[in-house]
C-alpha atoms as an extended CHARMM CRD file, in Angstrom:
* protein
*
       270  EXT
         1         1  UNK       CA            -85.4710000000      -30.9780000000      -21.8190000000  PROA      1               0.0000000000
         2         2  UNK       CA            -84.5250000000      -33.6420000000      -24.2880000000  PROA      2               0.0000000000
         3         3  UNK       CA            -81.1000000000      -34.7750000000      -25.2260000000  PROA      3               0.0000000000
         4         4  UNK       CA            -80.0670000000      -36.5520000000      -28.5900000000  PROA      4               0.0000000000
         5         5  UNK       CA            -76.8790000000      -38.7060000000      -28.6120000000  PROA      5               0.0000000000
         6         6  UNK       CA            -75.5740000000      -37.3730000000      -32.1100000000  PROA      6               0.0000000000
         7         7  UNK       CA            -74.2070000000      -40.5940000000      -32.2970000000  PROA      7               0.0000000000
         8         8  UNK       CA            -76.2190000000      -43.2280000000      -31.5700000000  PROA      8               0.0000000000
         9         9  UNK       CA            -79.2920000000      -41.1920000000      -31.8630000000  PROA      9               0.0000000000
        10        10  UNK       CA            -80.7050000000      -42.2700000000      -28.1930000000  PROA      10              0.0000000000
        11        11  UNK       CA            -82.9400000000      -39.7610000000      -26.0010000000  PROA      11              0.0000000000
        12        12  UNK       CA            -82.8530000000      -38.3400000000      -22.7580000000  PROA      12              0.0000000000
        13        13  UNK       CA            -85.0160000000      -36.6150000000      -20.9260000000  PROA      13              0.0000000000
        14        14  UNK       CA            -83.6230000000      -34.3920000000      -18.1010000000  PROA      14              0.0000000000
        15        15  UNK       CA            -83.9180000000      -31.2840000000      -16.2910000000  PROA      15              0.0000000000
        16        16  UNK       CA            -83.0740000000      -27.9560000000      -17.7030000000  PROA      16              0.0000000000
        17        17  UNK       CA            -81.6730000000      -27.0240000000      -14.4210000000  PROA      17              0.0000000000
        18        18  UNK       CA            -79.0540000000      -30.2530000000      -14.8720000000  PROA      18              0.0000000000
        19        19  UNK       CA            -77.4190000000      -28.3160000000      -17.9030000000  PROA      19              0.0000000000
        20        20  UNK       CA            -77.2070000000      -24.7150000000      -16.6500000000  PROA      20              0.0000000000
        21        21  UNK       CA            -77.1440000000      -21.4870000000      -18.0260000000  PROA      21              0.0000000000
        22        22  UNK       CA            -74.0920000000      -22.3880000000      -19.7840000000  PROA      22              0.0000000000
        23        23  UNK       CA            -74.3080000000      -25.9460000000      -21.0490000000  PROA      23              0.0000000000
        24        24  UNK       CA            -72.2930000000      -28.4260000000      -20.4160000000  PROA      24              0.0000000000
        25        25  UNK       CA            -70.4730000000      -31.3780000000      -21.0870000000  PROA      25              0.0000000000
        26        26  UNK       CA            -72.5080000000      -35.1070000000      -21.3220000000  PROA      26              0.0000000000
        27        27  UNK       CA            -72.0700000000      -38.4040000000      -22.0040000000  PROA      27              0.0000000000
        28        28  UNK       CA            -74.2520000000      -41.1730000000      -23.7780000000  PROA      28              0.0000000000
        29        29  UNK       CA            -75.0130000000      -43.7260000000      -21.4170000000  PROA      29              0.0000000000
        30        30  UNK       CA            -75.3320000000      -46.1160000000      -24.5590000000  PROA      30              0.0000000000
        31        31  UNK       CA            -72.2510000000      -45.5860000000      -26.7570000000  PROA      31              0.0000000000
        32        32  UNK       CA            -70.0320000000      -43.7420000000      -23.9360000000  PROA      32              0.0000000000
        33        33  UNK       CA            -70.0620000000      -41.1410000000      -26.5400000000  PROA      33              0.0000000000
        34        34  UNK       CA            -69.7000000000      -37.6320000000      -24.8630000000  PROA      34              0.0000000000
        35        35  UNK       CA            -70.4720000000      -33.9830000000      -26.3180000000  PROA      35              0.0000000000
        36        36  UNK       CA            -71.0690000000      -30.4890000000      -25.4940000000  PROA      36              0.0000000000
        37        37  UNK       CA            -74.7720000000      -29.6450000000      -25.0710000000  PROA      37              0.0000000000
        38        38  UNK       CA            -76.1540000000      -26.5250000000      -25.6380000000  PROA      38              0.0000000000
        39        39  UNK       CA            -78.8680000000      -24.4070000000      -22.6080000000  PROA      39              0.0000000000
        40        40  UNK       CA            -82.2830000000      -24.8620000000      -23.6470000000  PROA      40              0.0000000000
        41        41  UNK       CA            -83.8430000000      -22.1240000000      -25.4580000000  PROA      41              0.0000000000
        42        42  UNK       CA            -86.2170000000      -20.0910000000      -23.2740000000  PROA      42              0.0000000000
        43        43  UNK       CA            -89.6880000000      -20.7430000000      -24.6870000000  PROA      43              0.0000000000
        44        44  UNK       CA            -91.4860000000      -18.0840000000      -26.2410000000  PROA      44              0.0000000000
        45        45  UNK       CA            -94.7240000000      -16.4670000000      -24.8790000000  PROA      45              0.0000000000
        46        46  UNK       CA            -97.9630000000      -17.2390000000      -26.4170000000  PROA      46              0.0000000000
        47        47  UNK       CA            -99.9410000000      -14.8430000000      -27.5520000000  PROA      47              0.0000000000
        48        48  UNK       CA           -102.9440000000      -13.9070000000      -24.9820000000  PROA      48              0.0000000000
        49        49  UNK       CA           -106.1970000000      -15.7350000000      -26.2440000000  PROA      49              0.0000000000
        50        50  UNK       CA           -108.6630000000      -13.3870000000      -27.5030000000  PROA      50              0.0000000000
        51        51  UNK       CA           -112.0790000000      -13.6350000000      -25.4280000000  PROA      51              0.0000000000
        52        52  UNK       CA           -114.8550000000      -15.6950000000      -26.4510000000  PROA      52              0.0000000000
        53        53  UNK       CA           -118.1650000000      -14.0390000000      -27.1050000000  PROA      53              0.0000000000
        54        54  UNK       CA           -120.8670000000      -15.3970000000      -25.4000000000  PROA      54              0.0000000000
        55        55  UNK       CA           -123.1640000000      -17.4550000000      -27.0210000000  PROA      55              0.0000000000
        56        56  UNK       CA           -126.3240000000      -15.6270000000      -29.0780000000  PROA      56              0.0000000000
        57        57  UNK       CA           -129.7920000000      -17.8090000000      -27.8750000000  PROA      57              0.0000000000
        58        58  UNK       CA           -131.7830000000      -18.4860000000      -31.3820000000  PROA      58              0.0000000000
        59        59  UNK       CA           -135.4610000000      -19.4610000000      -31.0240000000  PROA      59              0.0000000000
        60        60  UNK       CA           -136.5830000000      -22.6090000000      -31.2010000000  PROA      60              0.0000000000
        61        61  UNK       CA           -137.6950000000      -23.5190000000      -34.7500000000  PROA      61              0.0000000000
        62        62  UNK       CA           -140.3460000000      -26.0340000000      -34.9950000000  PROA      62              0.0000000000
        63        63  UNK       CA           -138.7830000000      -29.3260000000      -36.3190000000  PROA      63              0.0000000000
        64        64  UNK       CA           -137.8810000000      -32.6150000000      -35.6380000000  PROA      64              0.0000000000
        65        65  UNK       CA           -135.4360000000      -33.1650000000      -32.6610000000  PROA      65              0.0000000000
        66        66  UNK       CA           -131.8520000000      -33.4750000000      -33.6710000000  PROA      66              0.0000000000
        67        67  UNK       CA           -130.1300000000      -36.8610000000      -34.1380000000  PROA      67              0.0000000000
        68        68  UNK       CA           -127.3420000000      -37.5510000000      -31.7460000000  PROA      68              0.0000000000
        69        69  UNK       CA           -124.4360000000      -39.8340000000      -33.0550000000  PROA      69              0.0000000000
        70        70  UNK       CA           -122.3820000000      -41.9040000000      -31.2410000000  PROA      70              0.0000000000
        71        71  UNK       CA           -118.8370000000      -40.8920000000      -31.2580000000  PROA      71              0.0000000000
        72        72  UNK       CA           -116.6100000000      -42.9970000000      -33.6650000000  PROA      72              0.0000000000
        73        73  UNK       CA           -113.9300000000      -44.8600000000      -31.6400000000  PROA      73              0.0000000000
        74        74  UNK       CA           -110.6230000000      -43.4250000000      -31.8810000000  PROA      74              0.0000000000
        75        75  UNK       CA           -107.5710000000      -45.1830000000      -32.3900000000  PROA      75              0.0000000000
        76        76  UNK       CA           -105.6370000000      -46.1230000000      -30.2580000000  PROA      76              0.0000000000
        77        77  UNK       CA           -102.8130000000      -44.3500000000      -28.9580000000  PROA      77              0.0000000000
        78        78  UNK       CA            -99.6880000000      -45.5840000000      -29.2560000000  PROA      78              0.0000000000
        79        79  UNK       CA            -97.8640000000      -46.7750000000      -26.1090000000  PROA      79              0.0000000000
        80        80  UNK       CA            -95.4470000000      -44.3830000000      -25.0080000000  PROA      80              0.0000000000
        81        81  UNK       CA            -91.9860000000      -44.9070000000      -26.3220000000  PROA      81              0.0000000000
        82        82  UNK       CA            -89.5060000000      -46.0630000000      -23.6770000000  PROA      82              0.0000000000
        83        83  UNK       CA            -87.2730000000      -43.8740000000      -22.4020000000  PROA      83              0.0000000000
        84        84  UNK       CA            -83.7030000000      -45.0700000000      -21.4190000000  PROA      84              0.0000000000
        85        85  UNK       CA            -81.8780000000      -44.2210000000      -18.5720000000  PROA      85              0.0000000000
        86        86  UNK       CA            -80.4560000000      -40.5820000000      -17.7890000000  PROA      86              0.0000000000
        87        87  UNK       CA            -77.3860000000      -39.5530000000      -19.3810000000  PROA      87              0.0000000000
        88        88  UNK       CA            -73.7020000000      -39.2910000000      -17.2750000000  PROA      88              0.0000000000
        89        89  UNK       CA            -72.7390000000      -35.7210000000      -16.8380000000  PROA      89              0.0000000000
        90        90  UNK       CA            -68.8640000000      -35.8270000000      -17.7090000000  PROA      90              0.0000000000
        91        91  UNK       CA            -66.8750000000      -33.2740000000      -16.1580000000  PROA      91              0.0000000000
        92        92  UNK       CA            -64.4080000000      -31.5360000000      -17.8810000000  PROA      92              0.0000000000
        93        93  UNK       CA            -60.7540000000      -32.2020000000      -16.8040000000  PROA      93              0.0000000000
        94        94  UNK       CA            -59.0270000000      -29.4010000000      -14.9410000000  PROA      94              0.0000000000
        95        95  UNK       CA            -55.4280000000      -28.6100000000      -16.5070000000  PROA      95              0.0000000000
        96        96  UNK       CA            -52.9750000000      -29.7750000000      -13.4050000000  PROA      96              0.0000000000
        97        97  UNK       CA            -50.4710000000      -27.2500000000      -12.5310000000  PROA      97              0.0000000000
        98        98  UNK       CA            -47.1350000000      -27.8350000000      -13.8870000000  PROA      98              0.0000000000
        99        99  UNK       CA            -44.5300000000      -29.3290000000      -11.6470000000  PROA      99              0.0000000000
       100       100  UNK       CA            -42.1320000000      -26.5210000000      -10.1070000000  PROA      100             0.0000000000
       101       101  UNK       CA            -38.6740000000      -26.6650000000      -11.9220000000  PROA      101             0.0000000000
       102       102  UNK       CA            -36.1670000000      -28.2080000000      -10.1720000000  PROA      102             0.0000000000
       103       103  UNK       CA            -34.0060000000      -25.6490000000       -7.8470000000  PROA      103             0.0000000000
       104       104  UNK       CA            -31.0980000000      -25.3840000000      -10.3820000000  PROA      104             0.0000000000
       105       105  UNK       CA            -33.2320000000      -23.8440000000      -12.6990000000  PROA      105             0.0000000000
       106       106  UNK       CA            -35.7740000000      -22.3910000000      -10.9840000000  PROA      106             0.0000000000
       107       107  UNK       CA            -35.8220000000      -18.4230000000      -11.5150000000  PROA      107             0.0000000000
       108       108  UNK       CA            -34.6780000000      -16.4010000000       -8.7710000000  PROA      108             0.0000000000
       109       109  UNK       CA            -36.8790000000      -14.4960000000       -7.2280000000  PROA      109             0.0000000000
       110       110  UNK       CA            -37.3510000000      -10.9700000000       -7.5390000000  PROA      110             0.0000000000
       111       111  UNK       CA            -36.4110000000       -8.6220000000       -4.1590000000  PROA      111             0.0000000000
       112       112  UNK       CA            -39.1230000000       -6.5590000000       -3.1490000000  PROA      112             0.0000000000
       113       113  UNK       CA            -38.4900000000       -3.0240000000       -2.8280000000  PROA      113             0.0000000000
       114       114  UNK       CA            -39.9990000000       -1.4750000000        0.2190000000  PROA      114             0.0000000000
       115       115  UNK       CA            -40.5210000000        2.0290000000       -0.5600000000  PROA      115             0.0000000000
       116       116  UNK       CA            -39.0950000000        4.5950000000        2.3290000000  PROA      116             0.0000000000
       117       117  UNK       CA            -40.5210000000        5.5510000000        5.0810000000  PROA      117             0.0000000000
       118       118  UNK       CA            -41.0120000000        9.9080000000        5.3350000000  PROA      118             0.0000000000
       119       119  UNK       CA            -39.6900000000        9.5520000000        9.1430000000  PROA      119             0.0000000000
       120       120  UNK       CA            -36.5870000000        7.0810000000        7.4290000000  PROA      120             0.0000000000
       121       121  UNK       CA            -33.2740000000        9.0840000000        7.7410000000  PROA      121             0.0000000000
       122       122  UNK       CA            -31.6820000000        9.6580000000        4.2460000000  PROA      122             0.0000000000
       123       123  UNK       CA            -28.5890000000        7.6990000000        3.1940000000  PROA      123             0.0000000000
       124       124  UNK       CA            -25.4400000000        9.7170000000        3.6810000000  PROA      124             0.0000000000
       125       125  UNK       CA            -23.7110000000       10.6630000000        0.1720000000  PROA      125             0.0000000000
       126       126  UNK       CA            -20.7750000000       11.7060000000        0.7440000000  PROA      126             0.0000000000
       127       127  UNK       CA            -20.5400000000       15.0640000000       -1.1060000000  PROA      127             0.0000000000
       128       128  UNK       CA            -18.3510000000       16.0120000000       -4.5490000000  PROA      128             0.0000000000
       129       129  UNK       CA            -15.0310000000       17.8200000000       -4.0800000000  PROA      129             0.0000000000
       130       130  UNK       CA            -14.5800000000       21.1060000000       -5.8530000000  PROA      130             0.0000000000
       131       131  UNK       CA            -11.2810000000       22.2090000000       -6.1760000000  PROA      131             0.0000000000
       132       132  UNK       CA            -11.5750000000       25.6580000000       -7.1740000000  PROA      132             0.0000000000
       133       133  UNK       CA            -13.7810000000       26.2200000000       -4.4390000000  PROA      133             0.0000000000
       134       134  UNK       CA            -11.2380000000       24.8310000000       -1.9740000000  PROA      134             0.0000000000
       135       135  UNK       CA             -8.8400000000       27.0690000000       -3.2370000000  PROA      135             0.0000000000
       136       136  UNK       CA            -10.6190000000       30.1390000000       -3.1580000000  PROA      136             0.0000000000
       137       137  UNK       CA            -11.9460000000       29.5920000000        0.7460000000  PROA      137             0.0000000000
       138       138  UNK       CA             -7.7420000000       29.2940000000        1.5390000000  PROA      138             0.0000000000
       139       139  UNK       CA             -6.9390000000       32.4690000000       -0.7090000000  PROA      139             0.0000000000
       140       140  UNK       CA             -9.3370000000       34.1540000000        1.3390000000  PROA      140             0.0000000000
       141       141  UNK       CA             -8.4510000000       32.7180000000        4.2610000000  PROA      141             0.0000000000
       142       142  UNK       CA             -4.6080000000       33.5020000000        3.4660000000  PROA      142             0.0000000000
       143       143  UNK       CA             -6.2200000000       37.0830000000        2.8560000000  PROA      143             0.0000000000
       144       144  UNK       CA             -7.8400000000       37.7870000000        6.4170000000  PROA      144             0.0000000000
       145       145  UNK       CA             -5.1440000000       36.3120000000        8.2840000000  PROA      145             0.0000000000
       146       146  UNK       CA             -2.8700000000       39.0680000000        6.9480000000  PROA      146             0.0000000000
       147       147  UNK       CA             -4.9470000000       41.5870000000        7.2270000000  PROA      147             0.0000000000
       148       148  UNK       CA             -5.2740000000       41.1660000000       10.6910000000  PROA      148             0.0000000000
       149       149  UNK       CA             -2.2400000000       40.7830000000       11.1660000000  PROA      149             0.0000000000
       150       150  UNK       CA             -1.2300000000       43.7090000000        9.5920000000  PROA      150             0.0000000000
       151       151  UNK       CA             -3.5230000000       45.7220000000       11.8550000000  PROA      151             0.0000000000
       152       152  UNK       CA             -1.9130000000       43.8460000000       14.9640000000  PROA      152             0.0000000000
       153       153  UNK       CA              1.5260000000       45.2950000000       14.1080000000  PROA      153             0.0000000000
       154       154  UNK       CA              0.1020000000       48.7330000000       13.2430000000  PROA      154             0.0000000000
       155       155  UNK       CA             -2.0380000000       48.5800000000       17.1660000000  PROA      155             0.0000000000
       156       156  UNK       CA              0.1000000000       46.7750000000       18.7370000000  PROA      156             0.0000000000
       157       157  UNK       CA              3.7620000000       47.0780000000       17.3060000000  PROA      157             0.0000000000
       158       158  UNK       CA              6.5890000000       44.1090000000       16.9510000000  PROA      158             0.0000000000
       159       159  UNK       CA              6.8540000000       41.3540000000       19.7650000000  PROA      159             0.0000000000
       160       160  UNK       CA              9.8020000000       41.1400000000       21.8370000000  PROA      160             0.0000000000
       161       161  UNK       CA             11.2500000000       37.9400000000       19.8510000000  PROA      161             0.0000000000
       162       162  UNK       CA             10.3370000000       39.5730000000       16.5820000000  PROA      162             0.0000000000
       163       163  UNK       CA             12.0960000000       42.8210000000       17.4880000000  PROA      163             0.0000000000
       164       164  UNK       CA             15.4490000000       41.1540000000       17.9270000000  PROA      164             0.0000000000
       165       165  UNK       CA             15.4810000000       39.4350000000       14.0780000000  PROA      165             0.0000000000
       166       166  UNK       CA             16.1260000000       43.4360000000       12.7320000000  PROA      166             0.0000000000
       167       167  UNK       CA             13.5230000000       43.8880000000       10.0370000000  PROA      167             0.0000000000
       168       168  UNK       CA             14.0910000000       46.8940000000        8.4040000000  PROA      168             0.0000000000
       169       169  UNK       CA             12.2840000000       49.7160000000        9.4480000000  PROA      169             0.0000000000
       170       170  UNK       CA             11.6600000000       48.6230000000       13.1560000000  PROA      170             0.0000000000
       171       171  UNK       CA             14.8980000000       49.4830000000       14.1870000000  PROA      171             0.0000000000
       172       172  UNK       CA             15.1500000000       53.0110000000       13.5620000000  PROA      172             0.0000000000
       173       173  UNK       CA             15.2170000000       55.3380000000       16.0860000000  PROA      173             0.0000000000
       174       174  UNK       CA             12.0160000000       57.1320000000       16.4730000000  PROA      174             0.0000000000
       175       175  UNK       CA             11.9030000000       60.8990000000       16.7680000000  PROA      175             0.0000000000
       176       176  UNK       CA             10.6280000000       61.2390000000       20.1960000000  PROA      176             0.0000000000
       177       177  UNK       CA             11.9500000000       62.9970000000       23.1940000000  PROA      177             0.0000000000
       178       178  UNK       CA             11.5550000000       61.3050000000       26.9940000000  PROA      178             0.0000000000
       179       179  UNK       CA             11.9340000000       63.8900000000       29.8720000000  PROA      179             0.0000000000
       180       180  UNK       CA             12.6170000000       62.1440000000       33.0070000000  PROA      180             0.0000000000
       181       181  UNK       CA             11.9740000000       64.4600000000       36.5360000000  PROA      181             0.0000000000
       182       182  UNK       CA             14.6770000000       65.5460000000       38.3590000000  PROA      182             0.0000000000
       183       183  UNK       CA             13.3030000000       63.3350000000       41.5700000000  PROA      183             0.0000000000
       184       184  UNK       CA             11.8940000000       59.3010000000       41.2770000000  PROA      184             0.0000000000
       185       185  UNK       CA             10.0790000000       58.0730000000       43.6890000000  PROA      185             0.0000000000
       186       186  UNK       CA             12.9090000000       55.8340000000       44.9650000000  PROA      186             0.0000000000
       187       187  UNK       CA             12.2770000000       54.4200000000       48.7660000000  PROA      187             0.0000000000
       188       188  UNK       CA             12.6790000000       51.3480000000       51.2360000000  PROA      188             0.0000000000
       189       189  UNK       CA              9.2270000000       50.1970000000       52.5650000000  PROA      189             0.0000000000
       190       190  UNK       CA              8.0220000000       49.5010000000       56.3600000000  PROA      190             0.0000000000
       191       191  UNK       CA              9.9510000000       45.9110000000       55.3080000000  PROA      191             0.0000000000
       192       192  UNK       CA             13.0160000000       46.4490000000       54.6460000000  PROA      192             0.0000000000
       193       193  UNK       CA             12.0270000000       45.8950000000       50.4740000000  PROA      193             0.0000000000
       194       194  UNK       CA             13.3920000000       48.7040000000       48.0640000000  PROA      194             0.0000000000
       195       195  UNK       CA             10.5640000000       50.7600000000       45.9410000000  PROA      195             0.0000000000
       196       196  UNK       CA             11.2460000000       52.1650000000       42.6550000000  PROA      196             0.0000000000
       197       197  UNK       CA              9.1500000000       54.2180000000       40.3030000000  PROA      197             0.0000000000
       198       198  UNK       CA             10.5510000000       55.2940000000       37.0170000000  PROA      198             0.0000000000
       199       199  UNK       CA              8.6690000000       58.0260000000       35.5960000000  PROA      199             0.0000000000
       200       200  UNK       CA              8.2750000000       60.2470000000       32.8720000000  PROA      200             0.0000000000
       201       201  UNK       CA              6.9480000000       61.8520000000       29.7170000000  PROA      201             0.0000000000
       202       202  UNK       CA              6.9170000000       60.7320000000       26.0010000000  PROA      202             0.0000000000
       203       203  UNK       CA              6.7450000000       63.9040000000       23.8050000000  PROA      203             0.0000000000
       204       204  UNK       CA              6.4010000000       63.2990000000       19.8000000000  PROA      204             0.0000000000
       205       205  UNK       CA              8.1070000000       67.1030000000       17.9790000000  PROA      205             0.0000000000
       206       206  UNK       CA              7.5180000000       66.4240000000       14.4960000000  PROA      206             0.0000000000
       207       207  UNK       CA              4.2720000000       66.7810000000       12.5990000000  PROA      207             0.0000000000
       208       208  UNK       CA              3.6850000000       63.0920000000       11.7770000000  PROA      208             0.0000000000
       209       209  UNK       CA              2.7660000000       60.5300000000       13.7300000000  PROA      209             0.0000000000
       210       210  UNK       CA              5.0230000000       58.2970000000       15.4320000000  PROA      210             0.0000000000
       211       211  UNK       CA              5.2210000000       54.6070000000       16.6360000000  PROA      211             0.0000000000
       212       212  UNK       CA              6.1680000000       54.6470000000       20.3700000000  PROA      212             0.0000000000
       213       213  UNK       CA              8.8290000000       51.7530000000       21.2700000000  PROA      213             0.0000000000
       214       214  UNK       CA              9.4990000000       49.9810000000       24.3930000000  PROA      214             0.0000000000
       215       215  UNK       CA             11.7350000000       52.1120000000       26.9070000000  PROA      215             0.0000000000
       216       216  UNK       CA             14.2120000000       50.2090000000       28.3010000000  PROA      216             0.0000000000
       217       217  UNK       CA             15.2590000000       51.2290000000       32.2470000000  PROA      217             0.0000000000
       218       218  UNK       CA             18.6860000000       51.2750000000       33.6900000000  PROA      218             0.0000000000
       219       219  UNK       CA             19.3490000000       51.7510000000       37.3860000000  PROA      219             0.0000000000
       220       220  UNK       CA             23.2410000000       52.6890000000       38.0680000000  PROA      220             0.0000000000
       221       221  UNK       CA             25.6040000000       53.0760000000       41.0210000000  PROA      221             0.0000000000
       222       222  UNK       CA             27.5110000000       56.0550000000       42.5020000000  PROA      222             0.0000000000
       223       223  UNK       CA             29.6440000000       54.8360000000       40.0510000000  PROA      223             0.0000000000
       224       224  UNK       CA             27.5910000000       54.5510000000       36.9530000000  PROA      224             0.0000000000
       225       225  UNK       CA             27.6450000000       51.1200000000       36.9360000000  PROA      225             0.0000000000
       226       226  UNK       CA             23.9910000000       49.4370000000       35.5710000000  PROA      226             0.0000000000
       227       227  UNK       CA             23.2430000000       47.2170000000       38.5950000000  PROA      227             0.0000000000
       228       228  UNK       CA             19.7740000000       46.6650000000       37.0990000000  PROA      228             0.0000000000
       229       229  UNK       CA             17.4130000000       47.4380000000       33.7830000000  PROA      229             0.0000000000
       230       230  UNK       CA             13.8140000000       46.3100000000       32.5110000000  PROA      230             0.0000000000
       231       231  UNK       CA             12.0080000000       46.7670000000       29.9400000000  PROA      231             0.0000000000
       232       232  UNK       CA              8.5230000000       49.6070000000       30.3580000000  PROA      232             0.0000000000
       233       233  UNK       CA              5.7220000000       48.6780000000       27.8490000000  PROA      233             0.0000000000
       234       234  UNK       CA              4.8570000000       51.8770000000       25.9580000000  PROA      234             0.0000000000
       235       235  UNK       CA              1.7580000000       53.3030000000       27.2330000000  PROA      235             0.0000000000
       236       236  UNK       CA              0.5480000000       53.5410000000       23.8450000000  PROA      236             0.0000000000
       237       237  UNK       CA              1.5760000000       52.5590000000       20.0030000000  PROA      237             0.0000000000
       238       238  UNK       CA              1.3090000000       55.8030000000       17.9950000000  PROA      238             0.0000000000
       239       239  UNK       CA              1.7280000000       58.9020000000       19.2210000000  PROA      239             0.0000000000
       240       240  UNK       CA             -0.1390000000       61.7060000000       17.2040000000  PROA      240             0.0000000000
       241       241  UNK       CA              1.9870000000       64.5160000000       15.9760000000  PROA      241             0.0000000000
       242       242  UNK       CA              2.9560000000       67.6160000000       18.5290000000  PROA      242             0.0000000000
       243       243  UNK       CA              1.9380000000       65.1440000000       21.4990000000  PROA      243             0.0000000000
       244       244  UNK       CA              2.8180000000       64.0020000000       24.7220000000  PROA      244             0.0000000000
       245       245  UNK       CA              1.8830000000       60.6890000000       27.0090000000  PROA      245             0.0000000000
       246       246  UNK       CA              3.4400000000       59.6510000000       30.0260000000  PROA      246             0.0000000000
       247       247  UNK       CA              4.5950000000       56.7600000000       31.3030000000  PROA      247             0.0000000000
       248       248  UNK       CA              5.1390000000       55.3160000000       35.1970000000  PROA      248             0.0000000000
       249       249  UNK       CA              6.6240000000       51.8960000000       35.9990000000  PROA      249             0.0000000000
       250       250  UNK       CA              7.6360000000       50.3830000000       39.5010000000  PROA      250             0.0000000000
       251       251  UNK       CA              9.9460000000       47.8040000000       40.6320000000  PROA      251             0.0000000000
       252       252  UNK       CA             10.5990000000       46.5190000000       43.8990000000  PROA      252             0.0000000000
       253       253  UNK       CA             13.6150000000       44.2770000000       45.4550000000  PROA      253             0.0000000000
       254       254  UNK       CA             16.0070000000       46.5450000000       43.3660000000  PROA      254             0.0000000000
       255       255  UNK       CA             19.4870000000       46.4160000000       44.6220000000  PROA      255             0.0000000000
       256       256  UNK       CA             20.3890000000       49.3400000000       47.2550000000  PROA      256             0.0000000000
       257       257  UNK       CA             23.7610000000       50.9760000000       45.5290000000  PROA      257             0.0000000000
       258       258  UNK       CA             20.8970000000       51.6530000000       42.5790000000  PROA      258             0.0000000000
       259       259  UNK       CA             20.8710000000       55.5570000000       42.9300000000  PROA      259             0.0000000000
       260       260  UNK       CA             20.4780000000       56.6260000000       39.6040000000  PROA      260             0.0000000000
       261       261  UNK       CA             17.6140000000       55.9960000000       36.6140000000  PROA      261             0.0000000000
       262       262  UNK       CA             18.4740000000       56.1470000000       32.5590000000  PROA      262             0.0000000000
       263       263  UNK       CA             16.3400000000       55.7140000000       29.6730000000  PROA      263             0.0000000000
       264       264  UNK       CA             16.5820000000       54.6090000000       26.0560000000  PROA      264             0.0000000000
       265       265  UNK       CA             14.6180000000       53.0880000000       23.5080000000  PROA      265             0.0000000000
       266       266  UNK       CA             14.8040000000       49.2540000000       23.6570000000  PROA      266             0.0000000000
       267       267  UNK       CA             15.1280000000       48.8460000000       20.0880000000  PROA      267             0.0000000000
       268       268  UNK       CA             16.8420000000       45.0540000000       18.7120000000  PROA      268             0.0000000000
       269       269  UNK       CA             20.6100000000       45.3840000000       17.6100000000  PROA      269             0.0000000000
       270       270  UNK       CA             21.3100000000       45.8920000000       14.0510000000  PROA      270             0.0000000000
């Protein structure tokens, strides 16, 4: 391949393989002139030569023999031109870098965000207050407690404590009948301790049914004199209408002048 110096007009002859594919950039070694140079074209294929018949043999004519001439001399050729040294190759500058700015400008740099892992445990968010809710969970709340205890008192009557504070309707007396029998079982034991057993039976008259109080138990002298008393949980807490239960309690270490058992409802003082 030949190269031109558009400037100074001198020749080179190099290589195609020295400018590439691509071109590239060279430099005169004349006139330090440098420019871009082009690939070489790729050269075109001739045409395939047609084949040459082969030559037809004509008979030999009767004649004289042919002359032969001497070649004229040719000219000379003319020397070859001289052909100057190869060209530089001049590569291109790369852009340097910029410098980094200094640190009190410099950008900061941007976290990376690790996305989650599935096994990660999620962050706790604490959760939004609802007021209305909260105040309907205590309403019902409020509800159920009475409720049950409503039922308590109903099952289970007044306590002992709540029974002395005289809330109305707890301190009636009930209309029930207790029938004591003529004989307790009153007795000392093999040692020397005093055995009691006050008995009877609850018996509801009416035709509605009836909360059963405590019974409270008085033991008196010859005298009538109440030398001791207790208090007999009722066997049960309503007593159906036209019936009967009965009870049984025993005490020991009861004083010995005790001789005689009464009974009455322990109901609180009005």
């Amino acid at each position: 391949m030949i190269l031109a110096c558009p400037s100074c007009h001198t020749r080179y002859v190099v290589p195609d393989t020295a400018i590439g594919p691509t071109g590239r950039t060279v430099r005169c070694a004349n006139c330090r002139h440098s420019w871009f140079q082009e690939p070489a074209a790729p050269a075109a294929a001739a045409p395939p030569t047609p084949p040459t018949p082969p030559p037809v043999a004509e008979p030999a004519a009767a004649g004289p023999a042919p002359v032969v001439r001497e070649p004229d001399p040719s000219p000379a050729a003319p020397p070859p031109e001289a052909v100057p040294e190869r060209p530089v190759f001049v590569e291109e500058p790369v852009a340097a870098a910029p410098p980094p700015p200094p640190e009190a400008f410099a950008a900061p740099e941007t976290p990376v965000i690790q996305p989650p892992a599935e096994d990660a445990p999620l962050p706790f968010r604490r959760p939004r207050r609802n007021p209305a809710r909260r105040w309907t969970l205590i309403a019902a709340s409020a509800a159920l407690l009475m409720l049950a205890a409503t039922g308590a008192l109903y099952w289970f009557g007044l306590p002992g404590w709540a029974q002395g504070l005289g809330i109305p309707g707890m301190t009636d007396e009930p209309d029930l009948v207790i029938e004591l029998p003529p004989n307790q079982d009153h007795r000392e034991l093999a040692d020397g301790t005093i055995y009691f057993a006050a008995s009877g039976v609850i018996i509801n008259p009416t035709d509605r049914e009836q909360r059963v109080p405590p019974i409270l138990a008085e033991l008196r002298d010859a005298q009538g004199t109440i030398v001791y008393s207790w208090t007999i949980k009722p066997p049960v807490r309503m007593l159906p209408p036209n019936e009967k239960v009965n009870f049984s309690e025993a005490k020991l270490d009861i004083p010995r002048r005790a001789t005689q058992l009464t009974v009455s409802w322990a109901l609180p003082k009005s």
